[in-house]
C-alpha positions as CSV (number, residue, x, y, z in Angstrom):
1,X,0.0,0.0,0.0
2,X,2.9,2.7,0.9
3,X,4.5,1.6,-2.8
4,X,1.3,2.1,-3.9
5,X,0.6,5.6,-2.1
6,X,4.4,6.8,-3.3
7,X,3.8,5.7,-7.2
8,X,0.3,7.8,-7.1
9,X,1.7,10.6,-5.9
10,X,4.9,11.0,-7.8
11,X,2.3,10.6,-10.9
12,X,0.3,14.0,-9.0
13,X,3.1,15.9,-8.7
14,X,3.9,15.2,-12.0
15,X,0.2,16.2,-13.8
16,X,0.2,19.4,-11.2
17,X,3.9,20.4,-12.4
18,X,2.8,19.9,-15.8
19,X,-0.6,20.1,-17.3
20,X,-2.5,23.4,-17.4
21,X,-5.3,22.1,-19.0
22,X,-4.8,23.5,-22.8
23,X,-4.3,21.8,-25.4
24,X,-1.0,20.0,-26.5
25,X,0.8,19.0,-29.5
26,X,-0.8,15.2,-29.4
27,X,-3.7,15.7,-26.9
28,X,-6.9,18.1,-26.8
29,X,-7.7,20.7,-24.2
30,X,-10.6,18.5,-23.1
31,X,-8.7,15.6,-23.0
32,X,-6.4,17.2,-20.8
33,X,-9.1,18.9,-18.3
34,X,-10.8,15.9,-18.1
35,X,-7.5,13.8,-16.9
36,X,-6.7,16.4,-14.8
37,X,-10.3,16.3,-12.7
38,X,-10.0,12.6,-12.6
39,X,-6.7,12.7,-11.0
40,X,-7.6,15.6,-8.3
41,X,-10.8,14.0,-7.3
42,X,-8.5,10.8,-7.2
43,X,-5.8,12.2,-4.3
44,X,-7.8,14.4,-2.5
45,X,-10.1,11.2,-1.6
46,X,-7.5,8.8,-0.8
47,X,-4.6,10.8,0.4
48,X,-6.3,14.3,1.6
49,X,-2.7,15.8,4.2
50,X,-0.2,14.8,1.2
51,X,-2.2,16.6,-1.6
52,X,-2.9,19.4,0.4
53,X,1.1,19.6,0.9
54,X,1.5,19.6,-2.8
55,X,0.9,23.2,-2.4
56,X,4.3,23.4,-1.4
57,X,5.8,21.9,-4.7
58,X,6.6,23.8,-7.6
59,X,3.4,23.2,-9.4
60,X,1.8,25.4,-11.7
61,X,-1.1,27.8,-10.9
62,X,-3.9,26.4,-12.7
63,X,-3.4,23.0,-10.4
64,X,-2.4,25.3,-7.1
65,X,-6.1,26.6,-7.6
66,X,-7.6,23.4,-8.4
67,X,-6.2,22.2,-4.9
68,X,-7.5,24.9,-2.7
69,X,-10.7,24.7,-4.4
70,X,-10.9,21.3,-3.7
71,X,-9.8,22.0,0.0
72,X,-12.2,24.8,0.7
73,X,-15.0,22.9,-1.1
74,X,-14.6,19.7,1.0
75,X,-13.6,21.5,4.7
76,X,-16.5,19.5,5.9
77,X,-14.5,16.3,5.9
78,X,-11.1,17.3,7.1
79,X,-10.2,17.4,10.9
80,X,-9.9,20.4,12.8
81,X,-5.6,19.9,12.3
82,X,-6.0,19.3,8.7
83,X,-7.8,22.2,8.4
84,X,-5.5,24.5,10.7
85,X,-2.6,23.3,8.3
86,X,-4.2,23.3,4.8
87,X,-5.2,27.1,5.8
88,X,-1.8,27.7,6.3
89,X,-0.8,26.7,2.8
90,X,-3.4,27.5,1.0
91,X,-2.6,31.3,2.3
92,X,1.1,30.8,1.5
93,X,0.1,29.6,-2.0
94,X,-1.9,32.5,-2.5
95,X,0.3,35.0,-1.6
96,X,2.8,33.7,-4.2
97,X,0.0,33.8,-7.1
98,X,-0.3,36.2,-9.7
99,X,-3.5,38.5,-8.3
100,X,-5.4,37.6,-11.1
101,X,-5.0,34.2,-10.8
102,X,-6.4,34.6,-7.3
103,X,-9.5,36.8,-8.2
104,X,-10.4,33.9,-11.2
105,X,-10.1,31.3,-8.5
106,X,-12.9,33.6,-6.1
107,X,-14.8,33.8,-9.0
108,X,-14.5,30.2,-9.7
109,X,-15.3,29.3,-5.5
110,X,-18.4,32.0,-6.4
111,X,-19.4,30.0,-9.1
112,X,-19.4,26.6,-7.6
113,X,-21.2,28.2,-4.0
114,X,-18.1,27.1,-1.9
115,X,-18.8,29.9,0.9
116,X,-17.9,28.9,4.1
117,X,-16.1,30.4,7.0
118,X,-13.2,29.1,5.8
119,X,-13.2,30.3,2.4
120,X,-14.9,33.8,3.6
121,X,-11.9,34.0,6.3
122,X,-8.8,33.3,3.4
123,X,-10.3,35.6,1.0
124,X,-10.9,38.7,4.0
125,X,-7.2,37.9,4.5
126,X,-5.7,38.0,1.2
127,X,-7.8,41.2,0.4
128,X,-6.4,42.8,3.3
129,X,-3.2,42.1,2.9
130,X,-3.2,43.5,-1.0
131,X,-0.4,46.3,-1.1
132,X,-2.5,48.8,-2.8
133,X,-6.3,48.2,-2.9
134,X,-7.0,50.9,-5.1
135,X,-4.5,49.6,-7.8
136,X,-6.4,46.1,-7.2
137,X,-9.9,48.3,-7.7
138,X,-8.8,49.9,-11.1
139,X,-7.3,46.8,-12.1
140,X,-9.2,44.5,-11.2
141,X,-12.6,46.0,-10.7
142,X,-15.1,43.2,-11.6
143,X,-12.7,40.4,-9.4
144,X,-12.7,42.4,-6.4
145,X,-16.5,43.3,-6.7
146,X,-17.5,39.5,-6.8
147,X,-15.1,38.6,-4.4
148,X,-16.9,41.3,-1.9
149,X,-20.2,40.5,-2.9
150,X,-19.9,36.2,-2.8
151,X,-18.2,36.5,1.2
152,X,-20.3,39.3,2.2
153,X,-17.1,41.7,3.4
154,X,-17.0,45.6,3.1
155,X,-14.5,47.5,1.9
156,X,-14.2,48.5,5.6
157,X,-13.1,44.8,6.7
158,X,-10.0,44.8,4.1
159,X,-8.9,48.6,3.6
160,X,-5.3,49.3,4.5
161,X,-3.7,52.1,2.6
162,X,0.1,52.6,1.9
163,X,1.9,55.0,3.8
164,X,1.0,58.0,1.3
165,X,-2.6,57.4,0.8
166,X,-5.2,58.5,2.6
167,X,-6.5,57.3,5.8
168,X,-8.7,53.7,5.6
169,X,-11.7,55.0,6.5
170,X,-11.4,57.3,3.8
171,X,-10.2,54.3,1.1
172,X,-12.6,52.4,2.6
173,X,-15.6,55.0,1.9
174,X,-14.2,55.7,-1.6
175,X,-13.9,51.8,-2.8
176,X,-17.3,51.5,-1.5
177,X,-18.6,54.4,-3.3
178,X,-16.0,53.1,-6.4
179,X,-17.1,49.5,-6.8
180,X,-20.7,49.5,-6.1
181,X,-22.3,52.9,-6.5
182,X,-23.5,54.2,-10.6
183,X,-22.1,57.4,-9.9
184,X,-18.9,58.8,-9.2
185,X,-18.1,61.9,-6.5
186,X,-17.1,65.3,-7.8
187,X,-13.3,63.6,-6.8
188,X,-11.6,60.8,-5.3
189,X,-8.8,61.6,-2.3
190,X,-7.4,58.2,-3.2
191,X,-4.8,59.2,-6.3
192,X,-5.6,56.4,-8.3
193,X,-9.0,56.5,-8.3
194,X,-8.5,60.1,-9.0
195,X,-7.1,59.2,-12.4
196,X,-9.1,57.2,-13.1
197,X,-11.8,59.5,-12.8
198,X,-10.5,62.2,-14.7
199,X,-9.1,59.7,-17.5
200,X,-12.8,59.9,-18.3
201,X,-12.7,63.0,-19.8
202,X,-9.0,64.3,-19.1
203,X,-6.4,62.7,-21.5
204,X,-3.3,63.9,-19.5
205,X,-5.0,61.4,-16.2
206,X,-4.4,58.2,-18.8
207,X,-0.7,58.4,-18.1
208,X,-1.2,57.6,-14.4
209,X,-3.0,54.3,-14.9
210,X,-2.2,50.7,-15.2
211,X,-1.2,49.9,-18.9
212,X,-4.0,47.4,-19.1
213,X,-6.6,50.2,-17.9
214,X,-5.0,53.2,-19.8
215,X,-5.3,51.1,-23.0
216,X,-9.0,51.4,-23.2
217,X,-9.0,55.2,-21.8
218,X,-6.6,55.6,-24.9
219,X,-9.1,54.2,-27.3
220,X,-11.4,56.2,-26.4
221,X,-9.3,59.5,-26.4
222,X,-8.6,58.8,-30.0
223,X,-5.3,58.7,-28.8
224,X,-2.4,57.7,-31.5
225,X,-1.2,54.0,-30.6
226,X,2.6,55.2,-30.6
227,X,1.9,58.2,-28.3
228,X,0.5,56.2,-26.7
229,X,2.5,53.9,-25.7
230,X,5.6,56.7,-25.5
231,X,3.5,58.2,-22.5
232,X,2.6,55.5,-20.4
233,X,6.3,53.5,-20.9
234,X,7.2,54.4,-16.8
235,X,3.8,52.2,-15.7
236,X,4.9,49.4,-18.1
237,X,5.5,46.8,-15.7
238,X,9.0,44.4,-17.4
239,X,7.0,41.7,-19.2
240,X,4.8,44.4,-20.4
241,X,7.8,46.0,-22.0
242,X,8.9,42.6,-23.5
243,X,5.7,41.6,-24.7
244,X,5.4,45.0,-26.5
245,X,9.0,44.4,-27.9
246,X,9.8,48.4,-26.6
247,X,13.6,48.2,-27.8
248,X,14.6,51.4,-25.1
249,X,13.4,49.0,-22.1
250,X,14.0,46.0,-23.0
251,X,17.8,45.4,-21.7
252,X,16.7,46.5,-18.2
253,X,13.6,44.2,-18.4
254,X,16.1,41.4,-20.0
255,X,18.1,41.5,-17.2
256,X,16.1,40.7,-14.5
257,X,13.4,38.3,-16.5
258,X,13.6,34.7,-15.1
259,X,15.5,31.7,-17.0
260,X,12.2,30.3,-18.8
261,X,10.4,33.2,-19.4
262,X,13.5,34.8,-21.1
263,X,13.8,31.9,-22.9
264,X,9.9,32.1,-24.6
265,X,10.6,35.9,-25.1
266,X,13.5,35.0,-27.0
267,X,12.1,32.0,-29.2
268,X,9.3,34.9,-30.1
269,X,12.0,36.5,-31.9
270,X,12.4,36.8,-35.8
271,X,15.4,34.4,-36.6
272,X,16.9,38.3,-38.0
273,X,16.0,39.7,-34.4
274,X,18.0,36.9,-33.2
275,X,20.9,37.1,-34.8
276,X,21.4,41.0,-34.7
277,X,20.9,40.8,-31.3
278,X,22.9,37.7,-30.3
279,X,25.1,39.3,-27.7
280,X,22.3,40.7,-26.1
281,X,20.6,38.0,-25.4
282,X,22.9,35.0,-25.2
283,X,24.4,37.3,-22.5
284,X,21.3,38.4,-20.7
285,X,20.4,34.1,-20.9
286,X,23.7,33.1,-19.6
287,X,23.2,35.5,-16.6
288,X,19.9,34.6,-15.9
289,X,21.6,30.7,-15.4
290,X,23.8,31.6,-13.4
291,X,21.8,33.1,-11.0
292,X,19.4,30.5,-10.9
293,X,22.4,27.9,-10.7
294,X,23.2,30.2,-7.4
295,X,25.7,28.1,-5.4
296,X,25.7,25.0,-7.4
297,X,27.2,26.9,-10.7
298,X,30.0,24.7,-11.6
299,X,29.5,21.5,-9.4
300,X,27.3,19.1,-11.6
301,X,30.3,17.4,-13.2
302,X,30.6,16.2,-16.9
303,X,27.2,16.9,-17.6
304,X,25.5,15.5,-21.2
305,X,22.3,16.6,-22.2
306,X,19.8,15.4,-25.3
307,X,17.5,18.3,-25.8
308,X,14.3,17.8,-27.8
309,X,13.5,20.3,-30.4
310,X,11.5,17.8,-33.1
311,X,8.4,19.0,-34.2
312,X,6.5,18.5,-31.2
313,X,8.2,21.1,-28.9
314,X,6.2,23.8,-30.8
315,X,3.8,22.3,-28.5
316,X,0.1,24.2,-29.3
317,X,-1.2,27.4,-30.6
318,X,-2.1,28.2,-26.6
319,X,1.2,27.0,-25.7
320,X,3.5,28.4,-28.8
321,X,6.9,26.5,-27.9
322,X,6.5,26.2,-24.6
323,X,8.4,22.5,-24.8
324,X,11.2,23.8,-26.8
325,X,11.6,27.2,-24.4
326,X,12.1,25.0,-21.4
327,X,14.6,23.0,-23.5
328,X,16.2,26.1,-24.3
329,X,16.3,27.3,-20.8
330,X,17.5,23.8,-19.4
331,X,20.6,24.7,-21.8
332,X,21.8,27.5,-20.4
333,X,21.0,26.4,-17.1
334,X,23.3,23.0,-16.9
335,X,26.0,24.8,-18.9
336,X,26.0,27.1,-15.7
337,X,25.9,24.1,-13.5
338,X,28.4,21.6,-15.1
339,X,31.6,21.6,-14.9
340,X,31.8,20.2,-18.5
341,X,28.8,20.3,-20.8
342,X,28.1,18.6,-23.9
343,X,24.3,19.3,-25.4
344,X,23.1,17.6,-28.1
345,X,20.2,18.9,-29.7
346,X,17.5,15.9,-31.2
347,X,17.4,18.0,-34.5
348,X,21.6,18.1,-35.1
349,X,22.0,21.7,-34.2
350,X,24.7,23.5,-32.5
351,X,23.2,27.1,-31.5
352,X,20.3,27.0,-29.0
353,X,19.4,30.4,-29.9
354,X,18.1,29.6,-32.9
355,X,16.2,27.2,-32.0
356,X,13.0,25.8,-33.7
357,X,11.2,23.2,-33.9
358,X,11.9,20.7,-36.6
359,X,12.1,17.2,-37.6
360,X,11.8,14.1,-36.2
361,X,13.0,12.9,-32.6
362,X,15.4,10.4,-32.5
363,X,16.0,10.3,-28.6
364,X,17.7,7.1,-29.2
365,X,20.2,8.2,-31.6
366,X,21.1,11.2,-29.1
367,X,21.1,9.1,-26.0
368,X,23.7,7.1,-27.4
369,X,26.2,9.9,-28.2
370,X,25.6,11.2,-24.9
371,X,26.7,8.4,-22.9
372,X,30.0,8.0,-25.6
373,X,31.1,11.2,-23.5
374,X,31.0,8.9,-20.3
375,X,29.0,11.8,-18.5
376,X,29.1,11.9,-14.5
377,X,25.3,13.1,-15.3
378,X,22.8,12.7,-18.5
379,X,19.9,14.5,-19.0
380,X,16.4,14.5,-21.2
381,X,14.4,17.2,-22.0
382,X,11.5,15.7,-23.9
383,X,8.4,15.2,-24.2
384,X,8.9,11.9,-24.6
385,X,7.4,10.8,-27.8
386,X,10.6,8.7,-29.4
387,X,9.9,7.9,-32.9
388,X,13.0,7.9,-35.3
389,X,12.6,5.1,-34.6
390,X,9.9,4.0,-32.1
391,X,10.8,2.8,-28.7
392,X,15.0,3.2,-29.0
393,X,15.0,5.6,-27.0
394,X,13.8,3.5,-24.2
395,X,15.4,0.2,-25.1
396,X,19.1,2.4,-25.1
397,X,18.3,3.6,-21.7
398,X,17.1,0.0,-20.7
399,X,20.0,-2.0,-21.6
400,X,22.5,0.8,-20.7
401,X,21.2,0.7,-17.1
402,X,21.1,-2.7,-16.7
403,X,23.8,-4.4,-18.4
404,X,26.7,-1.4,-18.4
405,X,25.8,0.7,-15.6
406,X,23.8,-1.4,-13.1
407,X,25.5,0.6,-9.8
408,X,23.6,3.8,-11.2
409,X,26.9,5.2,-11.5
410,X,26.1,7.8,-14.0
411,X,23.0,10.0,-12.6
412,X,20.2,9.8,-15.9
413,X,16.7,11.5,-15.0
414,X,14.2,12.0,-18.0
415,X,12.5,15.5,-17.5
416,X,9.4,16.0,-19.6
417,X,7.3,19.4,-20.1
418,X,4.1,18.1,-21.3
419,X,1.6,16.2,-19.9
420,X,0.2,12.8,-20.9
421,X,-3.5,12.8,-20.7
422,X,-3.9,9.2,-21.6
423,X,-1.4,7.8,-19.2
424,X,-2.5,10.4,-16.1
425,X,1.3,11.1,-16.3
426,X,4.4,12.2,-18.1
427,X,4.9,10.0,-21.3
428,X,8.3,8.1,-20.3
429,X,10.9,6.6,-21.9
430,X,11.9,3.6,-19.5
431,X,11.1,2.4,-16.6
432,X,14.7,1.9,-15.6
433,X,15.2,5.7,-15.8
434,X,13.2,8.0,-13.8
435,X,10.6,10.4,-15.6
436,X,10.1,13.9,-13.5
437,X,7.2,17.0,-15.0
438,X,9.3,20.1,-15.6
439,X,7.4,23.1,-15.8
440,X,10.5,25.6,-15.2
441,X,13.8,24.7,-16.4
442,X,14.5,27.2,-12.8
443,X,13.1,24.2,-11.2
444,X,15.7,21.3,-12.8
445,X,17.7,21.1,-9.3
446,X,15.0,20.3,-7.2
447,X,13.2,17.8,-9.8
448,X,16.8,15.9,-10.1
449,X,16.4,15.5,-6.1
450,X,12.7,14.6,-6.4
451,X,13.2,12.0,-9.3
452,X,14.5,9.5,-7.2
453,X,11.1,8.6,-5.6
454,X,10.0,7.6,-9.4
455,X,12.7,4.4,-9.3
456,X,10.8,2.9,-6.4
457,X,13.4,2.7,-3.7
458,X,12.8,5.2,-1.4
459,X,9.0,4.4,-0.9
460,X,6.3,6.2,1.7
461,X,8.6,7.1,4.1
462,X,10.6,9.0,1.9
463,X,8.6,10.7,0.2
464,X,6.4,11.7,2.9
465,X,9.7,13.4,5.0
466,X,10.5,14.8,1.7
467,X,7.1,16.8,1.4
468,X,7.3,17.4,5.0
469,X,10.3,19.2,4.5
470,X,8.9,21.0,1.8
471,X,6.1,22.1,3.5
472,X,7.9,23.3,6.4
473,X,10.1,25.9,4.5
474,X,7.4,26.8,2.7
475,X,5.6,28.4,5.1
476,X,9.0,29.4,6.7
477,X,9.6,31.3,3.7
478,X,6.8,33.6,4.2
């Protein structure tokens, strides 16, 4: 049963690191959402404490909401510990969100009539602790409203202005009168809201809002598109700049973008873009390794790597080459950790920043020039679907482990990006080595640490310390 308990949650972890629900190169976004409700309704009935401590993985949003819906939903049936700790987390989690992640999943608890203490007490808290509910108001207007509205709170019960604002009675009267009332005052105390009432018929007030609110102010102004956006370039926030490809901002946004998320920007480029600005980039990727490689920069050894980028890391036209940016990511990243490095891209290729998807996937092909560099460590970065030709990949790995390096002398761990909808899983190559979701390449050291309770030899009792561990600096880390 504890065998049993291990191999169902590795497979979890593994769906919540990696599925977002969307549609993928060889399954369909329905496909994937139904796999995914299967599998939640799944752990949170059999092993309710471990996948509320999944919160404290590296998993992606969408699955970090469909936990502490799940939670809040079914409080009923958890004991008053369980509940004490799964608050805990589920605040944590939500503190480390993106806010409008938060405000769809109070929509989404509105939607389903999950309003008990509970979920009225975690939503009063994270609303109060917001750093600026007016920027939250303007922003996010319609999220806060329903989230007020579905737990019955005031803007009296969350106001709490920054140092410079007004007093919170008086941001408390003015969301009130903001959100809910037809009409607006003769003028706002609160700054923002300020602006945002004169952007109504003031063109010079746009400037002071949010981009995302300032656009449609703009439109409405008349306002040219390129004056536009010269004007409101200080409230851009950095993957606003990127996104709007603003040349004068991008080296500072560049520099402090993370590893993965550089790595998409980057593979958005024009192949021209690319080359014109190589140094630029290669540089601004190279330093966003080593800081994720912190510490360990240097340490990994002779490190081999076979990096997919076959046809199938384009991934989907929701998730435009989301496979092949991690692979590109995971690049830069292990060429900061190794000592030596040796990549070896599934396609041929020699310059990872021009990569595109292309071809075939001959993992097997790969795997074997790999190990010809005797590597202390080899590594994957697939999604897994080995087909030039069928099944070598596996068979390679298989015989390799068994027959030439049976001591698990050389460290291999398969990481894959996409999820598996058929299998409830990661698609793997072997059994014999250990298949791990990626959804960060930023997340590759602690994944290597974590694949070793896919082999089967640490069991229950090691993976439940591990995600008691993880749980406790979790909520340390707040």
């Amino acid at each position: 049963m504890d065998r049993l308990t291990a191999e169902d949650m590795v497979m979890f972890v593994n769906a919540a690191t990696t599925s977002t629900g969307q549609r993928e190169f060889h399954s369909r976004a329905a496909e994937q959402r139904a796999s995914l409700e299967f599998l939640h309704e799944y752990v949170a009935g059999n092993y309710r404490d471990l996948y509320a401590a999944v919160l404290a993985l590296d998993i992606n949003d969408l699955n970090a909401a469909l936990i502490t819906r799940r939670l809040l939903a079914t409080s009923a049936e958890a004991t008053p510990d369980q509940r004490a700790l799964e608050g805990r987390l589920i605040a944590r989690r939500l503190a480390v969100m993106p806010p409008q992640r938060v405000y769809d999943l109070f929509r989404d608890l509105r939607r389903a009539g999950v309003n008990n203490r509970r979920t009225r007490a975690i939503v009063r808290d994270w609303l109060s602790a917001r750093p600026d509910q007016a920027f939250d108001a303007v922003k996010y207007r319609q999220g806060l409203k329903r989230a007020l509205r579905h737990t019955h709170l005031t803007p009296t019960r969350i106001a709490r202005t920054p140092a410079a604002g007004p007093t919170d009675a008086v941001l408390a009267d003015e969301l009130g009168t903001f959100l809910f009332r037809t009409a607006s005052p003769a003028r706002f105390r609160t700054p923002l809201l300020e602006s945002w009432r004169r952007a109504h018929y003031e063109q010079a007030a746009v400037y002071d809002l949010p981009y995302t609110v300032a656009e449609g102010f703009a439109a409405k102004h008349g306002i040219a598109r390129s004056t536009f956006l010269a004007k409101i370039k200080p409230n851009l926030t950095r993957l606003e700049s990127l996104r709007l490809r603003d040349s004068a901002d991008t080296g500072t946004a560049l520099a402090a973008m993370p590893l993965t998320r550089l790595a998409t920007y980057v593979l958005s480029l024009p192949f021209a873009d690319r080359v014109d600005r190589r140094t630029e980039l290669t540089d601004a990727l190279r330093a966003a390794a080593r800081r994720t490689a912190g510490r360990n920069a240097g340490q990994w050894g002779r490190v081999a790597a076979v990096l997919d980028d076959s046809f199938s890391s384009y991934g989907s036209g929701v998730k435009r080459r989301r496979p092949l940016a991690v692979a590109v990511a995971g690049h830069f990243l292990l060429e900061a950790l190794a000592a030596e490095f040796v990549p070896l891209w599934t396609s041929g290729a020699t310059d990872p920043l021009m990569a595109h998807p292309r071809g075939a996937t001959p993992l097997g092909h790969r795997i074997l020039d790999a190990l010809s560099h005797e590597p202390d460590r080899l590594l994957i970065i697939s999604d897994g679907w080995d087909n030039a030709p069928p099944g070598l990949a596996g068979e390679v790995l298989r015989v390799w482990r068994r027959n030439v390096d049976p001591a698990n002398r050389v460290s291999a761990i398969h990481l894959n990006p996409v999820y598996d909808a058929g299998d409830y899983d990661v698609k793997r190559l072997t059994r014999d080595v250990p298949s791990v979701g990626i959804r960060n390449a930023e997340d590759l050291p602690t994944l290597v640490e974590f694949a070793r309770f896919t082999e089967g030899r640490t069991g229950y009792a090691g993976l439940s310390a591990h995600f008691t561990d993880r749980v406790t600096r979790f909520l340390e880390s707040s």
